[in-house]
C-alpha positions in Angstrom: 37.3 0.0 16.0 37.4 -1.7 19.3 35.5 -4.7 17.9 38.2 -5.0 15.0 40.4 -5.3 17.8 38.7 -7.4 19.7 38.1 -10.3 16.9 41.8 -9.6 15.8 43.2 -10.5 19.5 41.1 -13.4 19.4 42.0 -14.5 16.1 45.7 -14.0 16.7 45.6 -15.8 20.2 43.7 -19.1 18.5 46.4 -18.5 15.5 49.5 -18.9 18.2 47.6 -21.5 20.5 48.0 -23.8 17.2 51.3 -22.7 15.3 52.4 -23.8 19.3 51.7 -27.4 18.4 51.2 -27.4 14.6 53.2 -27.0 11.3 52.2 -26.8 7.8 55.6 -27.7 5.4 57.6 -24.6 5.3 59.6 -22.5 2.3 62.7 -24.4 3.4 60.4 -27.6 2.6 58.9 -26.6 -0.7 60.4 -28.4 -3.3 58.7 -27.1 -6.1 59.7 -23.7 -7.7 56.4 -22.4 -8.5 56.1 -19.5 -11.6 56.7 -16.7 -9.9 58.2 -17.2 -7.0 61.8 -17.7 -5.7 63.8 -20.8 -4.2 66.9 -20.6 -3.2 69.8 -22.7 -4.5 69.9 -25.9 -3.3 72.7 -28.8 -2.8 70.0 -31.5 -3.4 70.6 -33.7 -6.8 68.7 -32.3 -9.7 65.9 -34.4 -10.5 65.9 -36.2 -13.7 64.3 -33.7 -16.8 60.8 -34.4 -17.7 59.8 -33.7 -21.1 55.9 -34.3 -20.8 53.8 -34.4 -18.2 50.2 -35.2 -17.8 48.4 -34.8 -14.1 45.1 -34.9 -13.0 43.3 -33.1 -9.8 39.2 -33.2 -7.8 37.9 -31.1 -5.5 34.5 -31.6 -4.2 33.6 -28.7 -1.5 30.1 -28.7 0.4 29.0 -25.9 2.5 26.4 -24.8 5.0 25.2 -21.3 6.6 22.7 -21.4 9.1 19.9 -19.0 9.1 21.0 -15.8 10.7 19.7 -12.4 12.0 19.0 -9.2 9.6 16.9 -6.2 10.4 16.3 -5.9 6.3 17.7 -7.4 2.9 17.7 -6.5 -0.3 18.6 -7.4 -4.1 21.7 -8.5 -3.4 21.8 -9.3 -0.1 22.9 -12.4 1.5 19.9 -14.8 2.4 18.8 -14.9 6.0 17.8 -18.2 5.4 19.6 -21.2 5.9 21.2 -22.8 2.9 24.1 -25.3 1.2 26.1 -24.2 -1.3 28.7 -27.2 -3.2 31.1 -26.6 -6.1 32.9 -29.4 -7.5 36.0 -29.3 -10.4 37.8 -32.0 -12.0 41.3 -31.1 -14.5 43.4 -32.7 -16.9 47.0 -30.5 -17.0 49.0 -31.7 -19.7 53.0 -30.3 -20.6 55.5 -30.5 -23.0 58.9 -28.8 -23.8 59.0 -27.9 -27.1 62.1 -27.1 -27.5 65.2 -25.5 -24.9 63.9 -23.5 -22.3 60.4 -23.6 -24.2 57.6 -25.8 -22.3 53.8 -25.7 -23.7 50.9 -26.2 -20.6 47.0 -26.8 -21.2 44.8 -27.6 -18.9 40.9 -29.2 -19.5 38.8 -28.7 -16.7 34.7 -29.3 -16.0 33.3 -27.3 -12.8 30.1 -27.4 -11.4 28.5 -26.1 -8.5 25.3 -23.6 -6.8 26.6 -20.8 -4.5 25.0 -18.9 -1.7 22.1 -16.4 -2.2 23.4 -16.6 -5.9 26.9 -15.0 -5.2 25.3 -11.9 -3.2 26.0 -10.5 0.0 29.6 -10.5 1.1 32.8 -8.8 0.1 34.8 -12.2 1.3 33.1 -15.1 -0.3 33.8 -18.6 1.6 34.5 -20.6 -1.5 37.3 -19.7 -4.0 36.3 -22.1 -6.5 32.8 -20.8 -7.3 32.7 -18.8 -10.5 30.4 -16.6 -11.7 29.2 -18.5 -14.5 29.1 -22.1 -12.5 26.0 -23.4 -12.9 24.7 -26.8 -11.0 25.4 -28.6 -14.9 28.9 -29.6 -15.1 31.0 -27.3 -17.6 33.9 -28.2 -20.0 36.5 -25.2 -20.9 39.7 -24.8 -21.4 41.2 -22.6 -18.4 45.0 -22.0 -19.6 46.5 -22.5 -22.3 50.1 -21.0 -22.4 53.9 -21.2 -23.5 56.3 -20.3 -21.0 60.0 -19.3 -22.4 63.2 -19.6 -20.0 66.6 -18.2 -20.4 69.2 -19.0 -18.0 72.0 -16.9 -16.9 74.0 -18.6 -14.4 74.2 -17.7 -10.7 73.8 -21.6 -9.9 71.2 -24.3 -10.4 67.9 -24.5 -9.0 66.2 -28.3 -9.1 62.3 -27.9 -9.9 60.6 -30.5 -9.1 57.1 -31.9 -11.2 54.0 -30.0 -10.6 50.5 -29.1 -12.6 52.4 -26.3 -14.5 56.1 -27.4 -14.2 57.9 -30.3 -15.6 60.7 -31.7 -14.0 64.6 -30.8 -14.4 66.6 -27.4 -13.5 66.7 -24.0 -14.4 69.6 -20.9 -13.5 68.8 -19.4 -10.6 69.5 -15.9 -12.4 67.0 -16.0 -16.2 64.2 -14.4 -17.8 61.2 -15.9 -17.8 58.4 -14.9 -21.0 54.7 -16.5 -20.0 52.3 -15.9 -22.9 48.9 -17.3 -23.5 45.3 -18.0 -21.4 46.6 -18.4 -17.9 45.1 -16.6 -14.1 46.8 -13.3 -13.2 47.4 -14.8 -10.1 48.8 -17.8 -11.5 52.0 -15.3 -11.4 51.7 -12.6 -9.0 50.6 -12.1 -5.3 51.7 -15.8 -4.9 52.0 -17.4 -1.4 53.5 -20.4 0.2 50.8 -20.3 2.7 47.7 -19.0 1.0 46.3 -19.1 -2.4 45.2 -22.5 -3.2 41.3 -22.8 -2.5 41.7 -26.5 -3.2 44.8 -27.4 -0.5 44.5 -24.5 2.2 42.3 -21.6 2.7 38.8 -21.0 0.6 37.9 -17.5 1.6 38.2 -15.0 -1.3 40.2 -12.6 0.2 42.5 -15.2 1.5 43.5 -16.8 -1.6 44.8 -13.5 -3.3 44.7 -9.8 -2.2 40.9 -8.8 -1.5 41.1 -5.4 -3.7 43.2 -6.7 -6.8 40.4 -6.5 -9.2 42.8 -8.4 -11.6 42.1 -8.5 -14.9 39.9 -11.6 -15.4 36.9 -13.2 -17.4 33.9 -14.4 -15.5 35.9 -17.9 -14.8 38.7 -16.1 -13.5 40.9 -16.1 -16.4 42.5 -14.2 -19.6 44.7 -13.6 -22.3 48.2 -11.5 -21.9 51.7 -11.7 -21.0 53.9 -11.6 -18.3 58.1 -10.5 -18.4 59.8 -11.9 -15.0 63.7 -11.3 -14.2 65.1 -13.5 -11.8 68.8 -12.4 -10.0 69.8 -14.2 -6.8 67.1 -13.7 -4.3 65.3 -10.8 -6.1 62.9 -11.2 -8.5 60.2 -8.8 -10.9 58.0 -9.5 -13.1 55.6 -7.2 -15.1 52.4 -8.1 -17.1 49.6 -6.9 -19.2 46.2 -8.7 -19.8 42.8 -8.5 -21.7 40.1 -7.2 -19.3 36.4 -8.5 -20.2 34.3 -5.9 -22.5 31.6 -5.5 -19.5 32.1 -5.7 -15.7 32.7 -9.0 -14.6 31.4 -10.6 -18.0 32.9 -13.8 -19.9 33.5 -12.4 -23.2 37.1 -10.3 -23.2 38.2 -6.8 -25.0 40.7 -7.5 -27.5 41.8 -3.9 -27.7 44.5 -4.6 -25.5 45.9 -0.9 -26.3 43.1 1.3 -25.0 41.6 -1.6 -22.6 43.6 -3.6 -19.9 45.1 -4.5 -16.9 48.6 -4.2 -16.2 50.3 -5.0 -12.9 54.1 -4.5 -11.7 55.7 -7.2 -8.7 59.1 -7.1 -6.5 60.3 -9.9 -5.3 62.7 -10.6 -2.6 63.3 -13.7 -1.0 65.5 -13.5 2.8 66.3 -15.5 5.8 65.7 -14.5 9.3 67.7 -17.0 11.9 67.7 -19.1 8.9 64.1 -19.3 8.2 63.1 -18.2 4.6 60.7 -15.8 3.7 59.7 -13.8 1.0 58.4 -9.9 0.7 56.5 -8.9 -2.4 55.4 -5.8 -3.5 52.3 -5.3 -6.0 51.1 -2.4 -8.4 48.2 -2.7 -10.5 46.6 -0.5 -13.0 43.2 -1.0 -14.9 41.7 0.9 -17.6 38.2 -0.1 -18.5 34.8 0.9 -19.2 33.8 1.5 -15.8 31.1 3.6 -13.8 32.6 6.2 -11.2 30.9 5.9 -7.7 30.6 9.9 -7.7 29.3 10.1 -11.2 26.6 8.0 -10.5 25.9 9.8 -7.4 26.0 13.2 -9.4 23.7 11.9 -12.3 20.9 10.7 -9.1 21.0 13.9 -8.1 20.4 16.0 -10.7 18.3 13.6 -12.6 16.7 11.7 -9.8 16.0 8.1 -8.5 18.5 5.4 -7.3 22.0 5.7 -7.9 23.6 3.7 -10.6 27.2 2.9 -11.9 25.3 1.5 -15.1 24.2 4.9 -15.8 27.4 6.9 -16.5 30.1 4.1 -17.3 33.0 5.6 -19.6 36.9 4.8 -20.4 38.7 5.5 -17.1 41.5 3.7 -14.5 41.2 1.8 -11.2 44.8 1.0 -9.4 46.1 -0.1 -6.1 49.3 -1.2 -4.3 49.6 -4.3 -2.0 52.5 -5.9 0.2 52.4 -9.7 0.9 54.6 -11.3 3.1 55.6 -15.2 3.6 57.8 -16.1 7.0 58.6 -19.7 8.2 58.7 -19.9 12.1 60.2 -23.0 12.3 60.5 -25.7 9.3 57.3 -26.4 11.1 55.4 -23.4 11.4 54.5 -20.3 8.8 52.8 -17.2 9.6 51.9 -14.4 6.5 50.0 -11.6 5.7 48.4 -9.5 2.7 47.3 -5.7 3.1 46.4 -3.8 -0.1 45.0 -0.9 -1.0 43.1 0.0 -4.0 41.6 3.4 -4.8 37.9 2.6 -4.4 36.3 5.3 -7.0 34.9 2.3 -9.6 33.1 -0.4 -9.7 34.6 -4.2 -9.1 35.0 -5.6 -12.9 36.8 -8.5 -12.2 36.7 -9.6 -8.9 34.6 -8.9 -5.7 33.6 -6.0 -3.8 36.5 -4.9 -1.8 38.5 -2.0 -1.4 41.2 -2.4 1.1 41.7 -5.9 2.9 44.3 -7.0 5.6 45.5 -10.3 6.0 47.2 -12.5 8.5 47.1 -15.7 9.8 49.6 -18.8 10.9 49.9 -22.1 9.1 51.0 -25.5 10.3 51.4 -29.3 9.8 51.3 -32.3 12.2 54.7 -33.2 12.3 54.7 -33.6 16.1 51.5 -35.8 16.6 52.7 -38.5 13.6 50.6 -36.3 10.9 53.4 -35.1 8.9 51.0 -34.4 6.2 48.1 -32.6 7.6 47.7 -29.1 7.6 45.8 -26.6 10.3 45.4 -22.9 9.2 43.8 -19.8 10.7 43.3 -16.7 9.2 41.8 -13.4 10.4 40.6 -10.9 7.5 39.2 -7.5 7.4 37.5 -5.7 4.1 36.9 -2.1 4.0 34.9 0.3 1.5 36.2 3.7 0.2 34.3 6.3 1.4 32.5 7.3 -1.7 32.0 3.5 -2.4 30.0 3.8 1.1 28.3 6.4 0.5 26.9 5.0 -3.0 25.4 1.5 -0.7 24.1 4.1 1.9 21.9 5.8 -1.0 20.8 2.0 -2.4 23.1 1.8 -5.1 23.5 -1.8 -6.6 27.5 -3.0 -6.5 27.5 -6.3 -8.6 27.6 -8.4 -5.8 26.5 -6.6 -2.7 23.7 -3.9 -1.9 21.4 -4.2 1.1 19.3 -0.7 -0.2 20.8 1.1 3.0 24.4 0.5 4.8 25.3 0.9 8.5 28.8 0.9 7.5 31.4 -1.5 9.5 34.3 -3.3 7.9 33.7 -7.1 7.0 35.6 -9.2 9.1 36.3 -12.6 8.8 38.0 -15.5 10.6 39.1 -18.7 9.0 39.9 -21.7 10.7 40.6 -25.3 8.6 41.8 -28.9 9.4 43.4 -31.1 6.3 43.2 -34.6 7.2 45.9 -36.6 4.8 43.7 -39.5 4.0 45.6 -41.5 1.2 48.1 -41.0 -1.3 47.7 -37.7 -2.4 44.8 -37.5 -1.2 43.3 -35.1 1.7 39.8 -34.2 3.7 39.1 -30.7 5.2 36.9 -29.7 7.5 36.5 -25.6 7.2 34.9 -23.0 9.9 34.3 -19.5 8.4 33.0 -16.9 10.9 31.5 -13.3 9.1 30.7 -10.1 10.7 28.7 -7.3 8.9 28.9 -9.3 5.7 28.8 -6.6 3.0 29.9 -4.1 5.6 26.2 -4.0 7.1 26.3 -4.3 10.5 22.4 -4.7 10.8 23.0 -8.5 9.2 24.7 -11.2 10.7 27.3 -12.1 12.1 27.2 -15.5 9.6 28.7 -19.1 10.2 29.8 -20.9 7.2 31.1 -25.1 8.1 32.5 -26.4 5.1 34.2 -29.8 4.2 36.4 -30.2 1.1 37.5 -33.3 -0.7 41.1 -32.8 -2.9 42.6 -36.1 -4.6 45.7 -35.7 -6.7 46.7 -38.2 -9.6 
């Protein structure tokens, strides 16, 4: 443990020696009400309603890990070798209300991009906007596609400003909200002011959303379902059920929503301390798939012999977890927040990556006090863990879908992220990314890695 709290001092001092002299725009700032999150009433005018909207958005990311030390690898193993990895994305979001308190959003998108090691070796990958089906040939598909139903019950109006997935005008600050349709889990819950935008702050993967919310999700990172969310004064919660894919972390989903899915429960509540907002949420998921246990594959090695494998004895069974995440402005300068979840580590990841407990924080800012009102600095400090059993499976040279070195000498992944946004011009901003990995894949015999990383994100 003392290294964990070694790299966490370190981390945490380099996090306060910038929020000293650095902002990123705060809640109190945020204009936008974004689905599935609170704002709190506001004196401002309401802006004129919007009735269609149609927005565009690129991202170009490049990134490159030098070559690094490892005493062995294996199939899925993060290459020792030195290598670039680049994704780029380019989306069309269109909206229309179709009638009161109804408004219609798709979105068009192509992505392309090549990955490290081919998406192996780490719990925390460095780039949130590789997929697992993104190939170096561009791809067009239609992410979301989704109606979103308001009904407003007073307690005062809330302005909401234009956005990707919002059109311009006012709701109650006390309704019901019904989102149905293709849309991202996280689109709706474990949202953060400060973290969980790959494209406009942080890029890790378990910076972006909770580390161990295997989230029910198609290869993309997307799916079909529902979501129920009751908004009343500064609390707000919101339950939903989606499709799960029919094989871990394949494209194609299980329409029998009944016996297979993924249902997750959020509370909300927004507060002010020495009138800084923040917000406190509170997150229960539970899967039920066609997943192989840990144990059970460890059972059927033993009795029938050769390397253990979750392939081997997948049946109808649930995966759940609980998470906290909490948002805090400093100062209408300066935000610090933090995630910690835990999930109960007996399956194997179907959705997302290969974590099962992950803490969070870090500090956010923007350069308000050298003339840079719109650039953004942000450090994070991260740390994955494994279940035991989940351990012991690596140790004996089981294959996870994403990690597996043939042998473990088990210490938690830890992971510091440190990014500049430069505001270059009109909506449009450069950032230059440092991501620092110990034990990647919880092996400490590889590594530590460096990952330096510049992103390109226009607006239109």
């Amino acid at each position: 443990m003392e290294p964990l709290r070694n790299l966490f001092v370190r981390a945490l001092g380099l996090s306060l020696a910038l929020g000293c002299v650095c902002a990123r725009p705060g809640l109190a700032e945020e204009p936008k009400l974004a689905s599935g999150s609170i704002a709190p009433a506001q004196a401002s005018p309401e802006p004129a309603q919007q009735n269609s909207m149609l927005r565009f958005q690129a991202t170009a990311i490049y990134m490159y890990k030098p070559a690094f030390d490892a005493l062995y690898s294996g199939p899925n193993s993060l290459s020792p070798e030195a290598e670039g990895s680049y994704s780029f994305s380019a989306t069309a979001y269109l909206g229309a209300r179709a009638w009161r308190g109804g408004e219609f959003y798709l979105d068009v998108e192509a992505i392309a991009g090549v990955p490290f090691s081919n998406l192996t070796g780490l719990g925390g990958f460095p780039n949130g906007e590789l997929q697992k089906v993104t190939g170096a040939d561009p791809k067009l598909y239609i992410p979301r596609a989704f109606l979103r139903q308001t009904w407003g019950f007073g307690g005062g109006s809330v302005p909401v400003e234009t956005g990707f997935h919002q059109l311009a005008g006012a709701v109650d600050k006390d309704r019901l909200v019904l989102t149905v349709g293709k849309i991202a889990v996280v689109d709706l819950f474990d949202n953060n002011a400060f973290s969980h935008d790959t494209r406009t702050q942080f890029m890790n993967w378990a910076a972006i959303d909770y580390g161990a919310y295997d989230f029910a999700a198609d290869a993309r990172g997307y799916t079909w379902g529902a979501t129920l969310e009751y908004y009343l004064d500064q609390w707000a919660a919101r339950v939903g059920r989606y499709l799960v894919p029919k094989q871990s972390n394949g494209e194609p989903l299980d329409w029998q929503f009944m016996q297979f899915h993924g249902d997750q429960v959020e509370v909300e509540r927004g507060y002010t301390i020495d009138n800084q907002p923040g917000r406190l949420r509170f997150l229960f998921f539970r899967n039920v798939e066609d997943m192989g246990s840990f144990q059970d594959a460890l059972n059927y090695a033993a009795q029938y012999g050769g390397t253990p494998a979750v392939s081997n004895v997948r049946k109808r069974q649930p995966k759940h977890g609980y998470g906290v995440n909490v948002e805090q402005n400093l100062s209408d300068d300066i935000g610090v927040f933090s995630r910690a979840i835990w999930a109960d580590g007996q399956t194997e990841t179907y959705s997302y990556t290969e974590i099962d407990r992950s803490i969070l924080a870090g500090i956010s800012a923007k350069g308000t006090r050298w003339g840079r009102s719109q650039d953004t600095v942000g450090v994070a400090f991260i740390a994955n863990y494994l279940s035991g059993v989940d351990q012991a499976y690596l140790a004996a040279g089981g294959l996870g879908f994403f990690i597996g070195d043939g042998k473990l000498n088990y210490h938690p992944e830890q992971i510091v992220e440190a990014y500049y946004s430069f505001d270059v011009y009109k909506s449009s901003w450069l950032t230059l990314d440092v991501q620092h990995v110990d034990n990647p894949a919880y092996n400490a015999d590889r590594g530590p890695v460096w990952f330096l990383g510049v992103r390109l994100h226009a607006e239109f």
